[in-house]
N, C-alpha and C positions, 0 to 999 in steps of 0.2 A: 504494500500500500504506500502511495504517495505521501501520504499524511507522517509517517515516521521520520523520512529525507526532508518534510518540510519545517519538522519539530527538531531534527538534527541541527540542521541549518542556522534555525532561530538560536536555539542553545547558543551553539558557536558565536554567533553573530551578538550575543546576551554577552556572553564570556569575553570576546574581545574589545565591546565597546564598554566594559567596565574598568577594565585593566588602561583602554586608552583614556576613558576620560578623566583618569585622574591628573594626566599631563596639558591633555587639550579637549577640551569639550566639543568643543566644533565638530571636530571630526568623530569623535564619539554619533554625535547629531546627524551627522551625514552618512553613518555605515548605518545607523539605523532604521534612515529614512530611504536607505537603498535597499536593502533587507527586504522591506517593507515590499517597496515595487515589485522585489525577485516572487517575492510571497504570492502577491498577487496575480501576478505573471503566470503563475504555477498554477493559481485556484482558479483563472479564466481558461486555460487549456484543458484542467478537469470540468470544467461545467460545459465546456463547448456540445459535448452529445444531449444534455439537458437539454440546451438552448436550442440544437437543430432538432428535438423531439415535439421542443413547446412550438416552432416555428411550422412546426408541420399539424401539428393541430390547429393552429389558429388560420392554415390555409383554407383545412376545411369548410365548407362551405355553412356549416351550421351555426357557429361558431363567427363572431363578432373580433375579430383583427387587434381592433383598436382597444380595448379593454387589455388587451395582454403587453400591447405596449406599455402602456402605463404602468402596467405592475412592475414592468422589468426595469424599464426608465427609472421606476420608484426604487428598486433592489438597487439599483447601479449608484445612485444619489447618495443613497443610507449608505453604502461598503465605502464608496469617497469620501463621505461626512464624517463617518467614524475613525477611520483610519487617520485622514488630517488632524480629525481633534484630537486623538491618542498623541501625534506626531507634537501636536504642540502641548496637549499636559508634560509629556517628557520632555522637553525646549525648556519646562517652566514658565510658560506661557499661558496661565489660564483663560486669561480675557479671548484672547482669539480664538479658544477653543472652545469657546461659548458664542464667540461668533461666528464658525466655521459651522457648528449645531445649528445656530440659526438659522443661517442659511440654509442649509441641508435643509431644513423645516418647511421654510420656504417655499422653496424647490420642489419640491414633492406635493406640497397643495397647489402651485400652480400646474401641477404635470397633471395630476389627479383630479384639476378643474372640470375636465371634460366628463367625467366619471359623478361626479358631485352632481355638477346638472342635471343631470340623465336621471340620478337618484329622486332628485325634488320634484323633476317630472315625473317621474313614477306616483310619488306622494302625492302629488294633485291632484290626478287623473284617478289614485285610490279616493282622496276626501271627496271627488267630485260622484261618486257613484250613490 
């Protein structure tokens, strides 16, 4: 399983930016936030079959396209959001990782706008019966 090479990784990656930051933090900061990417890099290549299964179901014809954007638009916002604000609690940066959240927040109710509507229209067309 992928998952132990990617918990290896991290270890390592844990272990040499503690040892470095006692000299230089920066760069501590920067194997981190590289780390991070490889990490990621790795959990987009495993999901890739997920994504061409979900993508094959929403060709279907039964089955509404646009709703599943949104959900994945919304998953992709959250993994960026969290990851930046991890990035900047360990920076020592809390403010911005509370604005990087917010944003993320954002982000996700405008993506998820279309979805919202759709729901209120539902609710009228129920209270209208």
């Amino acid at each position: 399983m992928e998952i132990f090479g990617i918990s290896a990784c991290v270890i390592c990656a844990v272990l040499f930016a503690a040892v470095v930051k006692k000299s230089n933090r920066e760069y501590a900061l920067l194997m981190t936030i590289l780390t991070a990417i490889l990490i990621l890099l790795a959990v987009f290549q495993q999901v890739a079959p997920f994504l061409e299964e979900i993508e094959a179901i929403a060709q279907s014809e039964s089955f509404d396209s646009g709703y599943l954007l949104v959900l994945l638009k919304a998953v992709g916002i959250t993994l960026v959001g969290q990851t930046t604000s991890s990035l900047c609690k360990d920076a020592g940066e809390s403010t911005l990782a509370f604005a990087v959240e917010l944003a993320s927040k954002a982000a996700i109710l405008l993506v998820s706008l279309p979805v919202i509507l759709k729901i209120f229209e539902y609710l009228s067309e129920i209270l209208r019966i």
